[in-house]
N, C-alpha and C positions, 0 to 999 in steps of 0.2 A: 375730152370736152364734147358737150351734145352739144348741138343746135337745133331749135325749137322754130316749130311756122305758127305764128299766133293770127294770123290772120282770119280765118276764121272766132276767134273767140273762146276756140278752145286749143290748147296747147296740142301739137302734133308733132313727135320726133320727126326731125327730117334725116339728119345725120350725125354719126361720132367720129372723131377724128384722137388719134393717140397724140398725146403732147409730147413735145421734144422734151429732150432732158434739164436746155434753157429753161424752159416756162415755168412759171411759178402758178402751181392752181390756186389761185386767192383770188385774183380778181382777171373780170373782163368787162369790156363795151364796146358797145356794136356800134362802129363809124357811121357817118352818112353815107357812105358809096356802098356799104352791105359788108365792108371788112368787118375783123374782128381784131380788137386788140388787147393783148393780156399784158401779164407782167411777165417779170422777168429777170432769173439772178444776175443778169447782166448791166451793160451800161445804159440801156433803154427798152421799150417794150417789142414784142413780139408781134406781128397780124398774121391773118389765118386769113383765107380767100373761102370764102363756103363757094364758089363757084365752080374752081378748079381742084379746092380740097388739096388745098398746099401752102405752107408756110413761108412766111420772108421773114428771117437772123440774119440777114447777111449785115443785119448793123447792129446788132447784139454783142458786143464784143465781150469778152471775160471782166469780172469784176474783180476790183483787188482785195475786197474785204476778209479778214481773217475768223475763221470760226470757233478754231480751238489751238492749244497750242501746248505742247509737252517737252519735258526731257528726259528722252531715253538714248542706250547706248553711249550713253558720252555727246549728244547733242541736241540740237533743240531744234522740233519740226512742229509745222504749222501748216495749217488745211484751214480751208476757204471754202467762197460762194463758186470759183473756177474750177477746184475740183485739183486745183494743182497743191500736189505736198511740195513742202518745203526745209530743204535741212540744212541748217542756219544760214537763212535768206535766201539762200540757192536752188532753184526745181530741180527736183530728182526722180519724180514719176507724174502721170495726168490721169485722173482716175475720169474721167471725162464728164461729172455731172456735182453738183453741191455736195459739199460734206460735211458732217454735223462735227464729229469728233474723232480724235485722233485717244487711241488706245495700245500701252506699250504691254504685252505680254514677253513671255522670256524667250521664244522663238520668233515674233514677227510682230511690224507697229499694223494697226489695224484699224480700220477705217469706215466708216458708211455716211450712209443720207440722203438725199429726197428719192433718189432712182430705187431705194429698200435694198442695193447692194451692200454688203459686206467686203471690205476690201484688204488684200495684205495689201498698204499702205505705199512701201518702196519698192513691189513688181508689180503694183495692178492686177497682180492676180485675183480671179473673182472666187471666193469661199465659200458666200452662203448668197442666195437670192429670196430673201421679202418679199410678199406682196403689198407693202406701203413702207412710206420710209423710215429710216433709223434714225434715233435722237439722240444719242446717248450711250457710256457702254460704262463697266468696272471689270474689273480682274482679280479673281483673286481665289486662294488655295484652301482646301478644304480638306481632309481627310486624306492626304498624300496626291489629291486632285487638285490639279490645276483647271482653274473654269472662268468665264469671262459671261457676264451677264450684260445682253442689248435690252434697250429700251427703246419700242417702237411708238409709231403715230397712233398704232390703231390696237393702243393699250397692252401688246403683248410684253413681255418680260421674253426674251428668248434666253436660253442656258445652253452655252456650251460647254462642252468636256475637251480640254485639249492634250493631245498625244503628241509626242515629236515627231515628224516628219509625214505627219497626216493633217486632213483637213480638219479643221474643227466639228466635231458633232453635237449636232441639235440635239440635247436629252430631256429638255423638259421648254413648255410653253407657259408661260402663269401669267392667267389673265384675271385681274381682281379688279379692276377700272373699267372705266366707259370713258376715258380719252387717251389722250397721248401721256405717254410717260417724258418727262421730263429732266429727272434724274436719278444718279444711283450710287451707292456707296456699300464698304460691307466691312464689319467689324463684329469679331468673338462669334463667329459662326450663322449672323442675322443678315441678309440682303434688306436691306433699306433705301425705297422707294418713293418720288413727291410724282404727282398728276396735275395736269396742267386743268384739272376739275376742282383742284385747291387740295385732297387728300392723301394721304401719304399711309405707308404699310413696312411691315416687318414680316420676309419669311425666312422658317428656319432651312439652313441649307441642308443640312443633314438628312430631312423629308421631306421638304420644298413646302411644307405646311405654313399657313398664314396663322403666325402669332398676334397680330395686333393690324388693325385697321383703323385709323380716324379720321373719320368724311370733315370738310370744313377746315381745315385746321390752317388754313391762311384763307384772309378775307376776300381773296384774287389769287390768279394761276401761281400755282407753285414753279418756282425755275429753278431751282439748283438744292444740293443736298451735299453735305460731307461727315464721314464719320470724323470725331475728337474725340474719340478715348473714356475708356470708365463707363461702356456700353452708352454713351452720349452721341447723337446727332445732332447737325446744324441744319436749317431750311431757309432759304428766302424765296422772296417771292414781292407779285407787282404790287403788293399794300405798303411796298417800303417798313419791313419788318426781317428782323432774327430771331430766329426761333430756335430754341436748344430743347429738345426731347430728352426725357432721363427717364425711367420705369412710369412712373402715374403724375411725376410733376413736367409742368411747360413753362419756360422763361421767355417770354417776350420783349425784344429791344429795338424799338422805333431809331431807323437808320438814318443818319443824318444826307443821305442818297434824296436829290430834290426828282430824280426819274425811278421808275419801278429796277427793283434788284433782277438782274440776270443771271449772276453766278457767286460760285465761293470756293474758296479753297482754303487749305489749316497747314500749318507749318508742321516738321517733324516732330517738333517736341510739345507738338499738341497746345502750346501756348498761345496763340494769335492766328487769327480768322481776318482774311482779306475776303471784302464783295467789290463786285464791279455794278455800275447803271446803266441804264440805257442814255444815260446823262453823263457818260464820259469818265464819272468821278471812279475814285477808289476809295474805299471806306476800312479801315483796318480797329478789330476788337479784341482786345485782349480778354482772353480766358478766367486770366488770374484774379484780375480785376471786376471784371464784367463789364470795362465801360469800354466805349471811342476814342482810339486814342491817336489817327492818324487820317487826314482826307487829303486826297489831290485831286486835282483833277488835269488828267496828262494829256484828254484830248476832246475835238469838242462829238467827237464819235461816240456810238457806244461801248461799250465792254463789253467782247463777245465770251471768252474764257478767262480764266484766272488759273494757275499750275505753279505748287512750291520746286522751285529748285533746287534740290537737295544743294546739290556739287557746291552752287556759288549762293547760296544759305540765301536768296531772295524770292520773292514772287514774280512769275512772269505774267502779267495779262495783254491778251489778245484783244485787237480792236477793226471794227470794222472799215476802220480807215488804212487797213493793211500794216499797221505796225504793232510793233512788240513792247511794252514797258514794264521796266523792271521797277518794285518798289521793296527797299530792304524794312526790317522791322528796327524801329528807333531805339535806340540802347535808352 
């Protein structure tokens, strides 16, 4: 964070100060006594003293909100705006700063966000370091390669190659956006990509080549993506739309979600597509059909994840109110 002397008229750097891993860079304003006050993933805001060029948290306390939420290994872990994993219900490591998503590979659950850490998830070990933060991640195997692709703020695709009993290696960067990547998915050998600039992309993993690009393709930030099968994607985003990609056709279906879509997820057998809102609801679409066939709404928080649960054949979504709700698919 800079601080600016406008007194003169013309803006003058006075000084920068590194933000803690509390602060949220989005917003600040300048008190009447000359503090500074930002935001904050915590329970309230943050000040800055330009005088002494020191911060006061000591009333920032941890937030309970939940960000993502999976099941691997036999159980269900959930990561937040605290930074704390959780494996079912219970804290099991502090990764000490906001984290977007929770990602289960066959060796380790893995983790990052706003700090641009990468995390194995249940030692806090630190794997990879960012220079901006992590949004989002996928998994998945290629040519007797195991590889997991992040999706950064500041448009990167990062690709790793993962070996057992080694760190993961950075083998390629794909930067085809000018914003945050949002989401990611991969199916028949295509990483499938949405940008919070509305555009979404197809590379082949095989040569990391950009097969297909199309600017616009939600009228508002794209937030979430799932592969369903038969080379098919799903997209939502804040126009309150579903969107199904197939070779050269697009299907649009206006979501009965009264706040912008956050998330989605697809069951195993590729039949039904749950979205979450910023509006608490849950909106479920059957495949077969093509129509809406299920809404709740579980809480008056938003939807932060959505994750099919194989084992107990339901959806789990995460909400920013710190809990977990499960919604089966209606016979």
């Amino acid at each position: 964070m800079s601080i600016w002397d406008v007194s003169s008229g013309i803006p003058l750097h006075s000084q920068t100060t590194d933000l803690p891993d509390q602060v949220w860079a989005r917003a600040a304003t300048v008190l009447a006594n000359g503090m500074v006050a930002t935001g904050s993933f915590g329970s309230t805001y943050a000040l800055f003293d330009p005088q002494t060029q020191s911060w006061e948290l000591d009333k920032v306390n941890a937030g309970h909100g939940l960000n993502d939420v999976i099941t691997a290994y036999g159980q269900v872990y959930a990561i937040g705006d605290a930074g704390k994993v959780l494996q079912n219900g219970q804290p099991v490591a502090e990764l000490g700063s906001l984290c977007n998503f929770l990602l289960a590979t066959p060796e380790r659950l893995v983790s990052g966000g706003q700090a641009g850490t990468l995390f194995d998830a249940k030692t806090a070990d630190v794997l990879y370091e960012h220079h901006s933060p992590l949004n989002c991640g996928v998994y998945f195997e290629t040519q007797s390669r195991q590889c997991m692709a992040i999706g950064t703020y500041t448009c990167e695709i990062l690709v790793f190659e993962l070996t057992q009993g080694a760190l993961p290696a950075l083998v390629h960067s794909l930067k085809v956006y000018d914003n945050a990547i949002k989401g990611l998915s991969f199916s028949k050998g295509l990483l499938f990509s949405v940008c919070a600039s509305t555009d979404i992309a197809w590379h082949q993993v095989s040569d990391w080549s950009l097969v297909k690009r199309i600017s616009h393709a939600h009228d508002k930030i794209a937030n979430d993506c799932c592969a369903i099968g038969e080379d098919h994607v799903a997209t939502v985003s804040r126009d309150r739309t579903l969107r199904i990609w197939a070779h050269n056709k697009t299907e649009i279906y206006p979501a009965p979600h009264p706040k912008s879509i956050k998330c989605i997820a697809v069951d195993d057998e590729k039949s039904h597509i749950l979205t979450g809102c910023y509006g608490g609801t849950l909106a479920m679409f059957c495949l077969k059909t093509r129509k809406w066939t299920q809404t709740e709404r579980p809480t008056m928080s938003g939807i932060s994840a959505i994750h099919w649960d194989s084992q107990n054949q339901q959806f789990l979504a995460s909400s920013y109110d710190g809990c977990i709700y499960p919604m089966a698919v209606s016979a």
